[in-house]
N, C-alpha and C positions, 0 to 999 in steps of 0.2 A: 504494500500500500504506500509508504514512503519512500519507495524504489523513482517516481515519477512526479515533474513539479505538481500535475495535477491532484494525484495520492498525498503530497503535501499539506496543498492548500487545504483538500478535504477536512485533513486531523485536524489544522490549526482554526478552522473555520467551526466543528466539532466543539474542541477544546471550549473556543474562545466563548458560545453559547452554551457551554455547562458553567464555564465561569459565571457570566451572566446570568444565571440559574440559581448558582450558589449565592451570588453577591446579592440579588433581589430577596431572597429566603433570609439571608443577614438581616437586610432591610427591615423585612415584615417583623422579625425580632426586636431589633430596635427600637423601631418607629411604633412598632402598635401592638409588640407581644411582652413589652413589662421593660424595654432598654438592657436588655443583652446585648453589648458591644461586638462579642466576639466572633459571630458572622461575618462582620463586616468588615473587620481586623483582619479575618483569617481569608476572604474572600474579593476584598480590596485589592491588595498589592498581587493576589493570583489574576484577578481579572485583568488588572493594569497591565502586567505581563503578556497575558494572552491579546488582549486589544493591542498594543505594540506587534508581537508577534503574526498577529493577522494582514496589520498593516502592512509588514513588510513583507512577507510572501505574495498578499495580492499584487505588490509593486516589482515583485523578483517574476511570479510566473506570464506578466501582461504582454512579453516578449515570446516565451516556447508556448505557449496557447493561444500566441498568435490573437489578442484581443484588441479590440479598439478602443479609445478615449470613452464609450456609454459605456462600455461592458467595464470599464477600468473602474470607470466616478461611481457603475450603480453596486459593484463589490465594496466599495471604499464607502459608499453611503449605507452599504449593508452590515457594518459592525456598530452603526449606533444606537439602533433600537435591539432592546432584548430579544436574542434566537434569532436575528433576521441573518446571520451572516450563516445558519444551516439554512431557511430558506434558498436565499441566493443559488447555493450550491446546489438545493434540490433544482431550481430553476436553470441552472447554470447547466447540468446535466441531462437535464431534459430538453434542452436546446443543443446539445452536443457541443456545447461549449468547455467542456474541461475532458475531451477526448483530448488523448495523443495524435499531433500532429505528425501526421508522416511526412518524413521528406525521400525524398526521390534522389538515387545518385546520378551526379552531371558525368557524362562519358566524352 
């Protein structure tokens, strides 16, 4: 699965909307289950990471998947609402967008 930029993007895009999972569940502790901090403590700086990390694969595979400038902005727009960066991917696949491009040898 991480053999390919696209197998890549997938985990990180994965990851990054479990983080956002975890970090929103901290939230609801804090905010409206009595201020338990440690959700948010322990789920913060994992998110922070993974949202960096997302960024920068979307910006590393926009090249071997061969995307253009929409397909770039609406990955890059799909890590800021919660889960939307596994959306994407399910969309992104379903458009044969994160198929391995073949290339052809020039003789």
């Amino acid at each position: 699965m991480l053999a390919t930029p696209a197998g890549r993007f997938r985990a990180i895009a994965l990851a990054e909307a479990v983080s956002w999972l975890g970090l929103l569940i901290g939230m609801y502790f804090k905010y409206l289950g009595g201020g338990a901090e440690i959700g948010v403590k322990i789920f913060g700086p994992i998110h922070g990471a993974m949202f960096i990390g997302y960024v920068l694969i979307t910006l590393w595979v926009v090249k071997p998947l061969r995307w253009d400038g929409r397909m770039t902005v609406m990955a890059l727009l799909a890590s800021i609402p919660p889960l939307c960066s596994v959306l994407f991917e399910r969309i992104a696949t379903r458009k044969g967008r994160l198929d391995p491009v073949e290339t052809t040898a020039v003789r």
